[in-house]
N, CA, C and O of each residue as an XYZ file, in Angstrom:
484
protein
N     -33.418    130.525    -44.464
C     -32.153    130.199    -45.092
C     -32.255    128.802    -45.695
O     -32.918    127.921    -45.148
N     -31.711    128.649    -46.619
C     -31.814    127.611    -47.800
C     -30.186    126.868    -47.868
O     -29.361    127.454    -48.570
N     -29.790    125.709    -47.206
C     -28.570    125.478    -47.194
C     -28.596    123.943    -47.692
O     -29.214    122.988    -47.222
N     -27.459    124.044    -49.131
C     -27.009    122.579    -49.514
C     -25.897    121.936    -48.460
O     -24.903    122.480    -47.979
N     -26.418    120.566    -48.263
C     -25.295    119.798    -47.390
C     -25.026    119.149    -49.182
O     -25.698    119.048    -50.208
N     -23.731    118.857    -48.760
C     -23.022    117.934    -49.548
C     -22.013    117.172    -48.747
O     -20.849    117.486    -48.496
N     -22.856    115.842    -48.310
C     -21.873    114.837    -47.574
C     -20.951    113.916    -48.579
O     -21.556    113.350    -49.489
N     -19.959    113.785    -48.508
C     -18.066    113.602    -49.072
C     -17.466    112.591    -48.227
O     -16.385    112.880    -47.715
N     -17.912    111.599    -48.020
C     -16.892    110.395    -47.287
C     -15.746    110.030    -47.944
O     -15.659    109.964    -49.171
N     -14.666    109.737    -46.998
C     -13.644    109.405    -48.229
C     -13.406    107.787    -48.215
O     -12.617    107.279    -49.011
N     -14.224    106.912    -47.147
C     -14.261    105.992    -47.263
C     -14.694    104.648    -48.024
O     -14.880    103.516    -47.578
N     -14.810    105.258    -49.569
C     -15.535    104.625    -49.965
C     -14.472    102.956    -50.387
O     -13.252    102.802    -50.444
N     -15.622    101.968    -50.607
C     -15.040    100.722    -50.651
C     -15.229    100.096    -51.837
O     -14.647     99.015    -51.914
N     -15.952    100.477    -52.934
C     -15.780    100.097    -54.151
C     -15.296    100.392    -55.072
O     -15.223     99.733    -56.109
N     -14.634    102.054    -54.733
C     -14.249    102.941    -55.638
C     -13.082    103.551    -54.530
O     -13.580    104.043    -53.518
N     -12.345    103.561    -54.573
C     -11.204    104.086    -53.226
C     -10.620    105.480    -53.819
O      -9.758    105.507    -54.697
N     -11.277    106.788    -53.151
C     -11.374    108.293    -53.000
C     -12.340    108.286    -54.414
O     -11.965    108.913    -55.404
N     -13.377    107.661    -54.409
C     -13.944    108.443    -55.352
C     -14.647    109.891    -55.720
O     -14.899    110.304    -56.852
N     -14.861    110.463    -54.629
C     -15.177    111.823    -54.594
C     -14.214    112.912    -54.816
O     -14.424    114.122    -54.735
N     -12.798    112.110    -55.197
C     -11.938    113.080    -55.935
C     -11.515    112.726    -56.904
O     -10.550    113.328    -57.376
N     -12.156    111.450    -57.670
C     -11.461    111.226    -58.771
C     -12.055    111.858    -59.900
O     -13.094    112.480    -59.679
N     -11.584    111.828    -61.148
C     -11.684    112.174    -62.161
C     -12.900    111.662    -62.901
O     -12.859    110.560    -63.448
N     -14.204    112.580    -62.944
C     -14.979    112.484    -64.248
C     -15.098    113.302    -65.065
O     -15.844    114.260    -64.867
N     -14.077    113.093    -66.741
C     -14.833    114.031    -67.812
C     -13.523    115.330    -67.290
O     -13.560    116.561    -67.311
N     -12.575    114.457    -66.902
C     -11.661    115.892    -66.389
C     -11.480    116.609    -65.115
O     -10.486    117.334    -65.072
N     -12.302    116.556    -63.964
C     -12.906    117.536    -62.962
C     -13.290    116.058    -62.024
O     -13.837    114.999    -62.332
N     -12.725    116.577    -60.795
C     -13.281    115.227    -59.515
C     -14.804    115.102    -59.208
O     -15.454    116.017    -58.703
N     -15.091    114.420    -59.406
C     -16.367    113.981    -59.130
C     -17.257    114.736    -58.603
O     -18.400    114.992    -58.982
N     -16.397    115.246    -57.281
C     -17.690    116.111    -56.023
C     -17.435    117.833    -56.613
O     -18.141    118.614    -55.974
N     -16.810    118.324    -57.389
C     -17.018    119.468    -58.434
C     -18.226    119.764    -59.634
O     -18.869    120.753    -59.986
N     -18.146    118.253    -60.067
C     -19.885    118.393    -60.360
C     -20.913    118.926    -60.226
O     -21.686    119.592    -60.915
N     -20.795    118.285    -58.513
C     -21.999    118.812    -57.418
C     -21.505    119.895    -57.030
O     -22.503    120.599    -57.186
N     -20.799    120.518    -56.677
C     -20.594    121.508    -56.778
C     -21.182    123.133    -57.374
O     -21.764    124.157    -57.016
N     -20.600    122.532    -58.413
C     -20.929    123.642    -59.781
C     -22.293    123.455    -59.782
O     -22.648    124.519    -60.289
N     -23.647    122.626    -59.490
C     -24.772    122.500    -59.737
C     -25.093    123.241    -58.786
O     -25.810    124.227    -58.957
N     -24.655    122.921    -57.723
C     -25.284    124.063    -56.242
C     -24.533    125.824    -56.422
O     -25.122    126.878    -56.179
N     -23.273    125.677    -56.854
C     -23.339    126.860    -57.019
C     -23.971    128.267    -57.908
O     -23.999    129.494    -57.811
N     -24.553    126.905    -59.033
C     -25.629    127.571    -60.378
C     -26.955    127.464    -59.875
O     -27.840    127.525    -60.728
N     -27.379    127.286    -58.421
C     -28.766    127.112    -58.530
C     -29.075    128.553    -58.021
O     -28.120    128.999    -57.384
N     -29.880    129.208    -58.093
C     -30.429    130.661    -57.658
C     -30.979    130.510    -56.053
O     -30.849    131.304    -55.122
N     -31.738    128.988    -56.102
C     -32.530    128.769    -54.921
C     -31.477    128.809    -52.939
O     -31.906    128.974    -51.797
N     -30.305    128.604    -53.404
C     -29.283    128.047    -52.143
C     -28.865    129.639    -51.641
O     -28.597    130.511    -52.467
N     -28.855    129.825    -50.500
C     -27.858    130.325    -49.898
C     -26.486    129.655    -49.086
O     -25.351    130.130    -49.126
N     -26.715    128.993    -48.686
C     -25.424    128.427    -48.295
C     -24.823    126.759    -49.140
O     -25.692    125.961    -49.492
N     -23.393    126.439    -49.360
C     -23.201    125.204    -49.807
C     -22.462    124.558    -48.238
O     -21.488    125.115    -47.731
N     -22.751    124.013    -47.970
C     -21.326    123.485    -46.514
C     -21.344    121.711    -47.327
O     -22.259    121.140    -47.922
N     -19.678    121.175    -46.961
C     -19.413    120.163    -47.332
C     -19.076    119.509    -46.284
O     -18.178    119.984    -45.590
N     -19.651    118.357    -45.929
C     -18.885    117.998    -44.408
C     -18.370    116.384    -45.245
O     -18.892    115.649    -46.083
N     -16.906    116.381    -44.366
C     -16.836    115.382    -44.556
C     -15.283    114.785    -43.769
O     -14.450    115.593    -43.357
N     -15.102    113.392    -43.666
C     -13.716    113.243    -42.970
C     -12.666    113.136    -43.618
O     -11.798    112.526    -42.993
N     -12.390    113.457    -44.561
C     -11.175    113.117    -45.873
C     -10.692    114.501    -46.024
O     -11.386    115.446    -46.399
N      -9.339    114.548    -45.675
C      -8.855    116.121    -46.255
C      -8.493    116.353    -47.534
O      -8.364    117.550    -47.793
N      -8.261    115.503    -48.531
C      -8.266    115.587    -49.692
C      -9.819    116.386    -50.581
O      -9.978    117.055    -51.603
N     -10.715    115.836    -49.494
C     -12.238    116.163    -50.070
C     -12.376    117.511    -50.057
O     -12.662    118.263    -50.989
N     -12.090    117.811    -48.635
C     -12.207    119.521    -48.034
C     -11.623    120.203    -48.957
O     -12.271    121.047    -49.577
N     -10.010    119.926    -49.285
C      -9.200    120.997    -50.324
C     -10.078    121.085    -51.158
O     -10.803    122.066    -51.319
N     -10.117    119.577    -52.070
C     -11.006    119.963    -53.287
C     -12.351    120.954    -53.194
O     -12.601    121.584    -54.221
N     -13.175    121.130    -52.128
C     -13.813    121.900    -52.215
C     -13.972    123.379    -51.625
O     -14.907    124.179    -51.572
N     -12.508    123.381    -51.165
C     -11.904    124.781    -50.349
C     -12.350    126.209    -51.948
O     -12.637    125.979    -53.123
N     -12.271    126.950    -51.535
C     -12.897    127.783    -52.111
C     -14.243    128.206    -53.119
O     -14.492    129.086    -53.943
N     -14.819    127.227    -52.629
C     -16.404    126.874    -53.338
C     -17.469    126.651    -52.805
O     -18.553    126.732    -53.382
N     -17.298    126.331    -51.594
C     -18.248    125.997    -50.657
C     -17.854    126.894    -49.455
O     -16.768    127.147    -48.933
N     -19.746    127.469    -49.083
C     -19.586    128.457    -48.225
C     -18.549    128.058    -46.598
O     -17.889    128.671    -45.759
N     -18.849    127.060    -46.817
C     -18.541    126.432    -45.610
C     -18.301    124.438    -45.388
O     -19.021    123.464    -45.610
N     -17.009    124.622    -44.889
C     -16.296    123.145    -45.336
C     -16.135    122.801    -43.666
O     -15.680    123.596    -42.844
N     -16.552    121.611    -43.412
C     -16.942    120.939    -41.909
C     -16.375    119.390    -41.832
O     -17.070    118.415    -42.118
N     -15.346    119.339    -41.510
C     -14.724    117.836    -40.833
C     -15.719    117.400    -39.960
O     -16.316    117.988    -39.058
N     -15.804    116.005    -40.490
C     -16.693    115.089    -39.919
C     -16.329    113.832    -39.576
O     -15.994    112.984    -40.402
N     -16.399    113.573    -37.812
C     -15.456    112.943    -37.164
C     -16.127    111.315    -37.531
O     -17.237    111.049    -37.992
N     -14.983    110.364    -37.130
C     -15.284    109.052    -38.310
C     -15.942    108.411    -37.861
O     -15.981    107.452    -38.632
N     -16.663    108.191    -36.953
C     -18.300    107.531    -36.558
C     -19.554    108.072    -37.218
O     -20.636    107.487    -37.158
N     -19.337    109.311    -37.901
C     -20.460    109.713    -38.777
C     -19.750    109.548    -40.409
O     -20.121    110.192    -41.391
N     -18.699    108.564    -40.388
C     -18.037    108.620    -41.576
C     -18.221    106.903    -42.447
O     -17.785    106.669    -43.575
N     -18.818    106.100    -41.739
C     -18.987    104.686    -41.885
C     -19.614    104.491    -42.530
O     -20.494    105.340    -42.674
N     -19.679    102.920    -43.652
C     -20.621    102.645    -44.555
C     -21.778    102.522    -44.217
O     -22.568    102.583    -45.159
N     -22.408    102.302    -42.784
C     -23.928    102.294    -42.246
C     -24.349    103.988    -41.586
O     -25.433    104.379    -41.152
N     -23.296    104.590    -41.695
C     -23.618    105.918    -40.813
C     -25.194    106.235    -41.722
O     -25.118    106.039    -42.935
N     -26.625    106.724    -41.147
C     -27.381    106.875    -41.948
C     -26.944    108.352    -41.801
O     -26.212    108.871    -40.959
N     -27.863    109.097    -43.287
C     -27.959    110.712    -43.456
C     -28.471    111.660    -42.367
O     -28.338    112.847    -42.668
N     -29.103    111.382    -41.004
C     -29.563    112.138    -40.619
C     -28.929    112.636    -39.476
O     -29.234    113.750    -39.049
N     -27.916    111.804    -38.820
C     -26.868    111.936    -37.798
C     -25.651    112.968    -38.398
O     -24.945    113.787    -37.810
N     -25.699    112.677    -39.427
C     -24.942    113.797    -40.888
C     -25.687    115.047    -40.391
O     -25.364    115.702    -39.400
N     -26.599    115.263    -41.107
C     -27.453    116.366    -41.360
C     -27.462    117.220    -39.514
O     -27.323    118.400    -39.192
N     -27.616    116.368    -38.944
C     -27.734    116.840    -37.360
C     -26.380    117.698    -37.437
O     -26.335    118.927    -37.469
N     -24.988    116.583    -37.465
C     -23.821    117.082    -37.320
C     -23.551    118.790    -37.672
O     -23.038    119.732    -37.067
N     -24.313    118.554    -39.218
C     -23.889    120.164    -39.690
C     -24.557    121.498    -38.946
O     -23.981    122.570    -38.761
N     -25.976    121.139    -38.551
C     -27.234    122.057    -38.152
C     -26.314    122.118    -36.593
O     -26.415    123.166    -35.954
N     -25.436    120.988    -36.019
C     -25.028    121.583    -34.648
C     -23.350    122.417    -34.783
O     -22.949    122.959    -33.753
N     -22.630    122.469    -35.788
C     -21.677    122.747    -35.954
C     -21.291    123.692    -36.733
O     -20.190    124.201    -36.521
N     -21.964    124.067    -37.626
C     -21.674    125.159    -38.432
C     -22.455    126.497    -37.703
O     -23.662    126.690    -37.845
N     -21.508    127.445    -36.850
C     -21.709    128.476    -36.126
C     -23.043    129.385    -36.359
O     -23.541    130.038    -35.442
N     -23.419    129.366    -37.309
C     -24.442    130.461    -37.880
C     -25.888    129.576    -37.870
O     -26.983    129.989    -37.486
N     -25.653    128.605    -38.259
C     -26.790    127.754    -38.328
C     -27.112    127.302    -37.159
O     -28.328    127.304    -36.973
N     -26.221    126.754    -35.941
C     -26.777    126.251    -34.463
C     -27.604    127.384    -33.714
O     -28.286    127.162    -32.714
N     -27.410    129.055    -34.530
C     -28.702    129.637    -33.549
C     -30.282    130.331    -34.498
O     -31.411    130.624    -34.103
N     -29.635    130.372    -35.823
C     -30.586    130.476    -36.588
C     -31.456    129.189    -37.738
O     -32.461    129.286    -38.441
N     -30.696    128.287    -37.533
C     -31.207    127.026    -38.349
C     -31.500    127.493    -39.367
O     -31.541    128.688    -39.662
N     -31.855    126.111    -40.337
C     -32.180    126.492    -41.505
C     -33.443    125.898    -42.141
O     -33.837    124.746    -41.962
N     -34.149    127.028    -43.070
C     -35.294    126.788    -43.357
C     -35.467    125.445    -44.359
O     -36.539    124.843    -44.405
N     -34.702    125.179    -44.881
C     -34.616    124.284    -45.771
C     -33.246    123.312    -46.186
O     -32.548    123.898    -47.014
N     -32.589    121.653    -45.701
C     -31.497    121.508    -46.100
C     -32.256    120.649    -47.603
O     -33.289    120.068    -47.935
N     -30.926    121.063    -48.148
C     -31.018    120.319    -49.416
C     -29.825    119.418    -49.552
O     -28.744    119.961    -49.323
N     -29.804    117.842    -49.958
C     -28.966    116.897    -49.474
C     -28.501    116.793    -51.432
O     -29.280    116.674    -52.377
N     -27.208    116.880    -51.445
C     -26.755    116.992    -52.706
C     -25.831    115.456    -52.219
O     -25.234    115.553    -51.147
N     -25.746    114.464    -52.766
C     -24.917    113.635    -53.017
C     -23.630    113.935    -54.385
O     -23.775    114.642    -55.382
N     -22.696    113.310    -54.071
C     -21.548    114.258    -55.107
C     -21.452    112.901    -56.102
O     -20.636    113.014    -57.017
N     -22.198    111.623    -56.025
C     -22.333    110.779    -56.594
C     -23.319    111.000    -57.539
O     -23.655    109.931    -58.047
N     -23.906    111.929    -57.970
C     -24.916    111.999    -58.377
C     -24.960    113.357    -59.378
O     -25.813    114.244    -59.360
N     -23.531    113.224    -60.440
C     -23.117    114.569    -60.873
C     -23.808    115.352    -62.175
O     -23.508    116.344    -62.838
N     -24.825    114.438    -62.186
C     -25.559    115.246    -63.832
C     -26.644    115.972    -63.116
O     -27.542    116.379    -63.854
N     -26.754    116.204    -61.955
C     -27.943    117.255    -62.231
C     -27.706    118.653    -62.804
O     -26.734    118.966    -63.490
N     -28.340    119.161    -62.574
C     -28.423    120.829    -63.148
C     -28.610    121.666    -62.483
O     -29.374    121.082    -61.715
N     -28.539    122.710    -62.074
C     -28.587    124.436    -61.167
C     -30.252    123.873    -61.091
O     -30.716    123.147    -60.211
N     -30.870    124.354    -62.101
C     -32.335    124.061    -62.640
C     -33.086    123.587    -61.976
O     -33.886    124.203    -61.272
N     -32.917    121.693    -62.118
C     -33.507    121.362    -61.329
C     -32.912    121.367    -59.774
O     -33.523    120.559    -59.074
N     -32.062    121.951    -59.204
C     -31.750    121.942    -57.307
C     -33.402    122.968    -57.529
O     -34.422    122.466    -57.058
N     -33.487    124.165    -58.152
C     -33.902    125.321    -57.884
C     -35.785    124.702    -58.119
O     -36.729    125.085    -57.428
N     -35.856    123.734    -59.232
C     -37.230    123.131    -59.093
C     -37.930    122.559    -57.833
O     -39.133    122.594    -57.573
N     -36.916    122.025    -57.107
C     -36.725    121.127    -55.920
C     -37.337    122.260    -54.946
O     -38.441    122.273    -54.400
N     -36.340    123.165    -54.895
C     -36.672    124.193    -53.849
C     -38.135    124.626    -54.065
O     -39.011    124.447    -53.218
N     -38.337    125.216    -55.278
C     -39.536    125.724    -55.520
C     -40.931    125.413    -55.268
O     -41.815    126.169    -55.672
């Protein structure tokens, strides 16, 4: 199994909710989104994150949307206490794991379906 994390803090401090604001029309973490949902390579998208504004925005798009309690939500939290969080919490994955995570930042909205699926490949 092939699963995109897309970690969504809403804490950000230079940009305050930037993962829902507006780029080009469309909040930011829809971007990333739409790139993981165009890639062929993913089976699963899960979004974890502590902001409920984030979750809505990505309520019906992501296979799976995961609140993430606010000690893994801090400007030093590193990615891998993240990545743990999801592999122990998302029901399907704590007994089958996954063969592959792929770490989509929602800051990072020009990629393409394309290249996630080069990545994988």
């Amino acid at each position: 199994m092939i699963i995109a994390v897309i970690p969504a803090r809403g804490g950000s401090k230079r940009i305050a909710g930037k993962n829902v604001k507006a780029l080009a029309g469309h909040p930011l973490l829809t971007w990333t989104l739409a790139a993981a949902e165009g890639a062929k390579t993913l089976d699963e998208i899960v979004v974890t994150s502590d902001d409920p504004a984030i979750l809505d925005a990505a309520s019906g798009r992501a296979s799976m949307l995961l609140g993430r309690p606010a000690e893994l939500a801090q400007d030093d939290t590193p990615d891998w206490p993240v990545a743990d969080h999801v592999l122990r919490y998302v029901p399907h994955l704590r007994w089958t794991g996954a063969d592959l995570v792929v770490w989509l930042r929602p800051t990072a909205p020009f990629r393409r379906p394309e290249e996630i699926d080069a990545v994988v490949d």
